[in-house]
py3Dmol code that shows the C-alpha trace and the ligand (Angstrom):
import py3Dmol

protein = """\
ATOM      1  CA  UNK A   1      13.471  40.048  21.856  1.00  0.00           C
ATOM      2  CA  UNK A   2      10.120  40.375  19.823  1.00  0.00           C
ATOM      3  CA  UNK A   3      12.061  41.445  17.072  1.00  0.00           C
ATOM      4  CA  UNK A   4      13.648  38.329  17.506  1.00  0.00           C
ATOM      5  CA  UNK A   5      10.204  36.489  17.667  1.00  0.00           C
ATOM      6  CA  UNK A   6       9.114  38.451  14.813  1.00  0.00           C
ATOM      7  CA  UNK A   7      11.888  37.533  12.396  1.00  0.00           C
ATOM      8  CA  UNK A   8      11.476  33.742  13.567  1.00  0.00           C
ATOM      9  CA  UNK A   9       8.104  33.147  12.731  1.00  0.00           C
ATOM     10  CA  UNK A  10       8.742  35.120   9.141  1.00  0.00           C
ATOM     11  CA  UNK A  11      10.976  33.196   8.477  1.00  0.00           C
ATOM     12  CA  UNK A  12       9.292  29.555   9.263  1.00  0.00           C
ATOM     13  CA  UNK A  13       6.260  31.445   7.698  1.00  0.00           C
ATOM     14  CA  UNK A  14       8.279  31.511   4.771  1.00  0.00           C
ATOM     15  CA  UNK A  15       9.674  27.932   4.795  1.00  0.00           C
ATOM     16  CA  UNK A  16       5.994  26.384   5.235  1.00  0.00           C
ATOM     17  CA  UNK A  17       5.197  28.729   2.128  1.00  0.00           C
ATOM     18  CA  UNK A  18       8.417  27.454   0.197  1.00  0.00           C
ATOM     19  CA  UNK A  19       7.372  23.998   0.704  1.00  0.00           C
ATOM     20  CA  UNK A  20       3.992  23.671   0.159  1.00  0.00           C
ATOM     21  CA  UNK A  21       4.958  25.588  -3.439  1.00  0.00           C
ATOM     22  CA  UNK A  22       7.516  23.328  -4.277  1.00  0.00           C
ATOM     23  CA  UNK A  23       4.653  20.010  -3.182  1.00  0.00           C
ATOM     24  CA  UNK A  24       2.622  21.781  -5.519  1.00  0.00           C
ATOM     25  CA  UNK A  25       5.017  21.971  -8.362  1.00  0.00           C
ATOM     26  CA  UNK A  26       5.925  18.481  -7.681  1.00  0.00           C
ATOM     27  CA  UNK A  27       2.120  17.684  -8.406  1.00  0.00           C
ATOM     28  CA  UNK A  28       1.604  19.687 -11.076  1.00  0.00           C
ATOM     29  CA  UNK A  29       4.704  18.320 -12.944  1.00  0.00           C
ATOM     30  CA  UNK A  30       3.336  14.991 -12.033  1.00  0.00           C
ATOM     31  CA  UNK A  31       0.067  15.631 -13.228  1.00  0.00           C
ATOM     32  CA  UNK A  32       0.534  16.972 -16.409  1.00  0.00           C
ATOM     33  CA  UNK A  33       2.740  14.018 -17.336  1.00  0.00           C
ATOM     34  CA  UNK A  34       0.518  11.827 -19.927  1.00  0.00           C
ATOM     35  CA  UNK A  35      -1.026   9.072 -18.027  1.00  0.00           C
ATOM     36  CA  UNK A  36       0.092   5.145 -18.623  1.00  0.00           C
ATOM     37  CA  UNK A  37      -1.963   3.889 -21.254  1.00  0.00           C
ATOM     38  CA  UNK A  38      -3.721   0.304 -19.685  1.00  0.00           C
ATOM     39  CA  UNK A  39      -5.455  -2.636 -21.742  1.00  0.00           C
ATOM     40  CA  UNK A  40      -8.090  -1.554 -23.812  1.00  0.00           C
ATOM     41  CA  UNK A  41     -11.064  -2.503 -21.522  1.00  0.00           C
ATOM     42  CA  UNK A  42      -9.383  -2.235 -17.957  1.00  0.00           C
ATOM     43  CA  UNK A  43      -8.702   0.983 -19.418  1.00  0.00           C
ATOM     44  CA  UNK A  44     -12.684   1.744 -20.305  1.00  0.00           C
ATOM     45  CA  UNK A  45     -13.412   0.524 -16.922  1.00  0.00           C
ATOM     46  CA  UNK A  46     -11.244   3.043 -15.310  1.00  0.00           C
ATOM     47  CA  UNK A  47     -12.561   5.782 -17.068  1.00  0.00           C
ATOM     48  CA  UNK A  48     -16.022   5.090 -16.550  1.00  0.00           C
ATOM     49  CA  UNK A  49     -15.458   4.830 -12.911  1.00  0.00           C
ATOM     50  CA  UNK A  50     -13.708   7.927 -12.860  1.00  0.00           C
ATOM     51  CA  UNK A  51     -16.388   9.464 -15.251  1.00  0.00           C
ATOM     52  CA  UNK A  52     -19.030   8.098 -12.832  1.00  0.00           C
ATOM     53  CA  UNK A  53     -18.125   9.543  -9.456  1.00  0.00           C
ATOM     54  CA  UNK A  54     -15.474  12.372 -10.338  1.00  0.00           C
ATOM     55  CA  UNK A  55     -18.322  15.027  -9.456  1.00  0.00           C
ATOM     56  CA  UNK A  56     -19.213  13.507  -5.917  1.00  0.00           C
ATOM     57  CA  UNK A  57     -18.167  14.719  -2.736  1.00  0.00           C
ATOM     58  CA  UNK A  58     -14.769  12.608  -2.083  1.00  0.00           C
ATOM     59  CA  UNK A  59     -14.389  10.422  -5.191  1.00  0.00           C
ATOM     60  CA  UNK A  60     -11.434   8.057  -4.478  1.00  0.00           C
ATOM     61  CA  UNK A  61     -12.914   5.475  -2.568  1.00  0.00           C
ATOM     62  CA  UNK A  62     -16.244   5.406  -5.154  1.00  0.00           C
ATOM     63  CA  UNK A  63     -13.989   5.417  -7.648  1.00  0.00           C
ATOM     64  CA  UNK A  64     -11.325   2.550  -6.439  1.00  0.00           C
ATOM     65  CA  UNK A  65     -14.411   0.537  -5.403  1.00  0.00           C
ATOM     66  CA  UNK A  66     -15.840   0.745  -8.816  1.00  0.00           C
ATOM     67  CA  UNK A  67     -12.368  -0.509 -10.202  1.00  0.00           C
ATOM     68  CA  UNK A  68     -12.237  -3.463  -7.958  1.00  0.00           C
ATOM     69  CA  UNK A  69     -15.961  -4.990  -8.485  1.00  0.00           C
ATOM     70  CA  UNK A  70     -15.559  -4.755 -12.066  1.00  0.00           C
ATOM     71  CA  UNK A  71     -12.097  -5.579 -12.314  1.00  0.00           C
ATOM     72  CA  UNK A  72     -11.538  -7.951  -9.146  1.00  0.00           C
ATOM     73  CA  UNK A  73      -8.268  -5.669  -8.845  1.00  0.00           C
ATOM     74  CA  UNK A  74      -6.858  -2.202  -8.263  1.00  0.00           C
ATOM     75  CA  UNK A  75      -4.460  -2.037 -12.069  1.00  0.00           C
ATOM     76  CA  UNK A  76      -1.355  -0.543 -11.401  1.00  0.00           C
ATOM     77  CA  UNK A  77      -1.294   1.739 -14.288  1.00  0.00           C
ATOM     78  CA  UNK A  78      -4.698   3.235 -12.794  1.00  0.00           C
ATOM     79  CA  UNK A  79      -3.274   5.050 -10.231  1.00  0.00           C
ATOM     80  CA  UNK A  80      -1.474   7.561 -11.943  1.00  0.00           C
ATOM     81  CA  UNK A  81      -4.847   7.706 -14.472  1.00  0.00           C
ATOM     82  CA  UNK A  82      -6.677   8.466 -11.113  1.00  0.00           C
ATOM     83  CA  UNK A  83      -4.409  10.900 -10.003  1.00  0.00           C
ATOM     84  CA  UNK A  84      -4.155  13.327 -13.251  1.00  0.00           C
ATOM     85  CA  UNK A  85      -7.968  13.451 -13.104  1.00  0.00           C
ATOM     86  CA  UNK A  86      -8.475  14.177  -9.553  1.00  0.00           C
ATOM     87  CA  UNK A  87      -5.380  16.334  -9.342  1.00  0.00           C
ATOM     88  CA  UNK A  88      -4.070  14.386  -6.646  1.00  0.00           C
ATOM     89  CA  UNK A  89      -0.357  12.864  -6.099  1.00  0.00           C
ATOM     90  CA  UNK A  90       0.270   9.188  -7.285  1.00  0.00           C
ATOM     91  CA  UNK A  91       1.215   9.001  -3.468  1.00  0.00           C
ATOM     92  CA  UNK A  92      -2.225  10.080  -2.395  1.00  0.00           C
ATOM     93  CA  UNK A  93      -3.437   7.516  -4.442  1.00  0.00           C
ATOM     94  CA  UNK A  94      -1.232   4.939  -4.173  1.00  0.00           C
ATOM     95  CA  UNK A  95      -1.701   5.552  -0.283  1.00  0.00           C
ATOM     96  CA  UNK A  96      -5.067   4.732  -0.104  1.00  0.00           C
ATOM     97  CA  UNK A  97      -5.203   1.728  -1.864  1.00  0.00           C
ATOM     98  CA  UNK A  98      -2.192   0.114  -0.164  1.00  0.00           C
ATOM     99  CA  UNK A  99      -3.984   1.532   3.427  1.00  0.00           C
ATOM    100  CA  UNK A 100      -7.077  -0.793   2.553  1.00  0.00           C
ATOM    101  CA  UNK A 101      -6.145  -4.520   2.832  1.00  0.00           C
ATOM    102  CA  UNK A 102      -9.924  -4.721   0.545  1.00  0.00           C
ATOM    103  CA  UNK A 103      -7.967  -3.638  -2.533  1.00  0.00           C
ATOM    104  CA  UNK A 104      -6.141  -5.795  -4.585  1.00  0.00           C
ATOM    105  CA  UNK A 105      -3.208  -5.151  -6.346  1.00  0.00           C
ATOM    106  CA  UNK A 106      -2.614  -7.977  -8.266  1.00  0.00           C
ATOM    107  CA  UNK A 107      -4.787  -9.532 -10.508  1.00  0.00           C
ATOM    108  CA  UNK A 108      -7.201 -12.235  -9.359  1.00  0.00           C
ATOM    109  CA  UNK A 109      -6.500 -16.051  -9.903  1.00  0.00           C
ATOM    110  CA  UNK A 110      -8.989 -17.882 -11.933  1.00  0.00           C
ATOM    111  CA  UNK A 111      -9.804 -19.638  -8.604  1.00  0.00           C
ATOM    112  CA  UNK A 112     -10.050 -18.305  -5.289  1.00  0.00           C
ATOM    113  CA  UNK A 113      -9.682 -19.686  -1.828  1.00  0.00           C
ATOM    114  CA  UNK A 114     -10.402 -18.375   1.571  1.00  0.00           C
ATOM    115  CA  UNK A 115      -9.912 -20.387   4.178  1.00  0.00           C
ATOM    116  CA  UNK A 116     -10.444 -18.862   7.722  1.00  0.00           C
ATOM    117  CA  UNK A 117      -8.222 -19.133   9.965  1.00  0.00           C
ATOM    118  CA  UNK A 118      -9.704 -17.584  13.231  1.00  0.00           C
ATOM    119  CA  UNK A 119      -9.840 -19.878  16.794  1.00  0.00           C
ATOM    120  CA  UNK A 120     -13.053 -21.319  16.068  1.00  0.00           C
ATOM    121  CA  UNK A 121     -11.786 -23.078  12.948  1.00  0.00           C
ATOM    122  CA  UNK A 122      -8.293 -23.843  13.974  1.00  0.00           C
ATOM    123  CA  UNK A 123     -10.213 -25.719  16.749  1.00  0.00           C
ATOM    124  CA  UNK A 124     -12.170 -27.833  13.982  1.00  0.00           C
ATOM    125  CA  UNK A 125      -8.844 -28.724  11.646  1.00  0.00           C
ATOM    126  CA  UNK A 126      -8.417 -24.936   9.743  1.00  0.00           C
ATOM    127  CA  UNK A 127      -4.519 -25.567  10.051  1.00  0.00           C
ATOM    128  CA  UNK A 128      -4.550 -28.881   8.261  1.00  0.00           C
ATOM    129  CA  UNK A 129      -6.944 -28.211   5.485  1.00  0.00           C
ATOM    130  CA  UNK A 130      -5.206 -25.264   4.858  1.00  0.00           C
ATOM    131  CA  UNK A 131      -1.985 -27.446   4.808  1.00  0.00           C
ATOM    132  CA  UNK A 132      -3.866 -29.844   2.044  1.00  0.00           C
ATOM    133  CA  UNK A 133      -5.466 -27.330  -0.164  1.00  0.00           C
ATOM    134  CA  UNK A 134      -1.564 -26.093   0.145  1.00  0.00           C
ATOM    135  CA  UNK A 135      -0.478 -29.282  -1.302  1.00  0.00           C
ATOM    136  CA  UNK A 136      -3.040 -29.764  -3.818  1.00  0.00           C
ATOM    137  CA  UNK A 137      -3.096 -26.458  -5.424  1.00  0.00           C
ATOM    138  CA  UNK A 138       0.547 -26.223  -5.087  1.00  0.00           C
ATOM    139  CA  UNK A 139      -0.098 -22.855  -3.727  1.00  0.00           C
ATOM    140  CA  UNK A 140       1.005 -21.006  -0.278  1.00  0.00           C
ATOM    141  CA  UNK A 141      -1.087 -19.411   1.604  1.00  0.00           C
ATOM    142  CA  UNK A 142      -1.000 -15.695   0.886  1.00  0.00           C
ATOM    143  CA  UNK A 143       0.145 -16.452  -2.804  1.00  0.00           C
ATOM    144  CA  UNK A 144      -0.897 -17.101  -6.401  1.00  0.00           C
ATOM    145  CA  UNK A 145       0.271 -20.786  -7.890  1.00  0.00           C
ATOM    146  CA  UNK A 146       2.770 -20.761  -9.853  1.00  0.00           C
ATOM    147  CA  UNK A 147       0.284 -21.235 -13.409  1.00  0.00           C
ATOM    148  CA  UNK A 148      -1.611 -18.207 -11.864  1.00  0.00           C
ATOM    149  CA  UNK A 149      -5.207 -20.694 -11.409  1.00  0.00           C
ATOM    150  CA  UNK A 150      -5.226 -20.293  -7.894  1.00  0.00           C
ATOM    151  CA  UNK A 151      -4.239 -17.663  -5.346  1.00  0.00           C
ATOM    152  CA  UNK A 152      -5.036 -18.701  -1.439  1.00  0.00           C
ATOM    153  CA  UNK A 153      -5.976 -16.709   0.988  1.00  0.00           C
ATOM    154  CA  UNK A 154      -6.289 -16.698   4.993  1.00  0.00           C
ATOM    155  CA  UNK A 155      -9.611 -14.227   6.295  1.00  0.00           C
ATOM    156  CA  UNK A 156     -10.579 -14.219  10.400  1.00  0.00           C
ATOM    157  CA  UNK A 157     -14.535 -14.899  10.281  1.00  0.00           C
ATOM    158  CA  UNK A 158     -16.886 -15.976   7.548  1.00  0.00           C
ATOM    159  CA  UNK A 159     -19.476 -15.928   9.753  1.00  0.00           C
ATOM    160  CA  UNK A 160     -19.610 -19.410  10.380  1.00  0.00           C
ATOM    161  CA  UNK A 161     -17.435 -20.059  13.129  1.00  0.00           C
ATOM    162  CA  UNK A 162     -20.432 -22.771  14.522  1.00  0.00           C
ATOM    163  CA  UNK A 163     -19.856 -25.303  10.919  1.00  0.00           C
ATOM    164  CA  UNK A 164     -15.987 -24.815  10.861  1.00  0.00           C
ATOM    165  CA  UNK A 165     -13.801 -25.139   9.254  1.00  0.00           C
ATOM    166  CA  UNK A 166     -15.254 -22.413   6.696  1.00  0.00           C
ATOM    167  CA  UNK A 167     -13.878 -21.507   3.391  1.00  0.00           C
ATOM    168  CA  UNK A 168     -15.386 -19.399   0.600  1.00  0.00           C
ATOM    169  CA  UNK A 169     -14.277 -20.662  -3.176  1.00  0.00           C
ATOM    170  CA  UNK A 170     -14.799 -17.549  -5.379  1.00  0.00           C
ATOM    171  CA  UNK A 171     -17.141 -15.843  -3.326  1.00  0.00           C
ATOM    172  CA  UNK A 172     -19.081 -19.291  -2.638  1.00  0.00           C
ATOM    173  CA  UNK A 173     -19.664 -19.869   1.294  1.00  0.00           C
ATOM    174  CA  UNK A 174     -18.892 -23.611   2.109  1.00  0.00           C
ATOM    175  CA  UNK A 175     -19.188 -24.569   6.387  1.00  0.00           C
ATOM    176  CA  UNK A 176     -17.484 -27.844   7.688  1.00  0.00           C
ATOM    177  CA  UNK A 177     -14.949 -28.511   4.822  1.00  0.00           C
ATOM    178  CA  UNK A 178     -13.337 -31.781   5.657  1.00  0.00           C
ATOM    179  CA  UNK A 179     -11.275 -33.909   3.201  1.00  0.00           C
ATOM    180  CA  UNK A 180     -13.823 -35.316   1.684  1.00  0.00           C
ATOM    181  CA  UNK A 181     -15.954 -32.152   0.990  1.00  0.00           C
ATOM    182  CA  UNK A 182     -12.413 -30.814  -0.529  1.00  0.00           C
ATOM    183  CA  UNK A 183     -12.098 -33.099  -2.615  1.00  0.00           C
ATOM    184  CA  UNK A 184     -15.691 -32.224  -3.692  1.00  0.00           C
ATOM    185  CA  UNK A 185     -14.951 -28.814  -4.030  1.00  0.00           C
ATOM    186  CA  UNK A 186     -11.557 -29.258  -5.888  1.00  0.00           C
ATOM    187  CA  UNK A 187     -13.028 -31.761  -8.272  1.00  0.00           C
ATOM    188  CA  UNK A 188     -12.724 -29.988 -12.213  1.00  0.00           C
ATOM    189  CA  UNK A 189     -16.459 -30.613 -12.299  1.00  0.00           C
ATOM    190  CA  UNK A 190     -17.035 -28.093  -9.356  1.00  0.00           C
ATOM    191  CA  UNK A 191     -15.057 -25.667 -10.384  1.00  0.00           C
ATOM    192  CA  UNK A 192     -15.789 -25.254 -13.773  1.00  0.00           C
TER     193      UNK A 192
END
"""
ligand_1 = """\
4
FES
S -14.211 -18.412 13.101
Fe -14.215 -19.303 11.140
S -16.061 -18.588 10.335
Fe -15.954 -17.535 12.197
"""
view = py3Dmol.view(width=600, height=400)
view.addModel(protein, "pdb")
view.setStyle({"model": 0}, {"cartoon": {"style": "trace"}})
view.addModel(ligand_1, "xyz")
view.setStyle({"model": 1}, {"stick": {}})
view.zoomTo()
view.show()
């Protein structure tokens, strides 16, 4: 019977050790693929983020936040880049930034709208605003337009759940957006 025992946990010793050899050859292959060449200065910003915070304790979330706040996105192409110089799986990477709702994928519109959509502002007209900026943009919430000027977003708190309904227009803060204020914000003049 412990010969039994024995041979059984051998052997699964040996199938753990089979595996993780063969996940290692699977990254190593990966890896020393050549990486996907991006536009010339996404590319420069990827590298200098990498360059930056490659030596620090944990580097991927440095790194991919570096990315995003000069690039407003997460590029595609930078995730394999990212993985041949961490030594890490596109998976690994890919994993983190899809775990994050923060990181974008897709390149930003030109113009960006958040319109929150927690209780306090659906109680002051969130839903209906939201339905006009719909109509005027000609772009659903959750999506780009289809000339790529807009994307529209929902978000639960901007912190001013008092002056709903709230919406931020790139990264501006505007409280108690009715109609009229819209119309403001939406004018060419204001956006420009
Ligand atoms: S609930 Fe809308 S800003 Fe807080």
């Amino acid at each position: 019977m412990i010969k039994i025992n024995q041979f059984c946990f051998c052997s699964i010793s040996y199938v753990v050790h089979s595996c993780n050899l063969k996940y290692q050859n699977m990254k190593n292959t990966q890896n020393s693929l050549p990486p996907p060449s991006l536009p010339e200065q996404e590319g420069r910003v990827v590298q200098q983020s990498i360059d930056q915070w490659m030596s620090a304790e944990g580097p991927l979330l440095p790194i991919l936040h570096h990315i995003q706040d000069h690039l407003g996105y997460i590029p595609p192409a930078s995730i394999e880049l990212i993985a041949h110089q961490l030594n890490l799986s596109r998976a690994e990477v890919h994993g983190v930034v899809t775990y994050y709702p923060h990181f974008r994928r897709e390149k930003p519109a030109l113009r960006q709208i958040v319109v929150c959509q927690a209780e306090a502002c659906q109680a002051r007209g969130a839903r209906e605003l939201t339905r006009t900026i719909e109509s005027r943009t000609g772009c659903r919430l959750g999506q780009h337009s289809p000339d790529g000027q807009w994307c529209l977003e929902s978000v639960y708190c901007l912190g001013l759940c008092a002056s709903g309904p709230a919406v931020a227009i790139n990264g501006c803060l505007h409280a108690r957006v009715d109609h009229d204020r819209l119309n403001e914000l939406l004018s060419p003049g204001d956006l420009a």
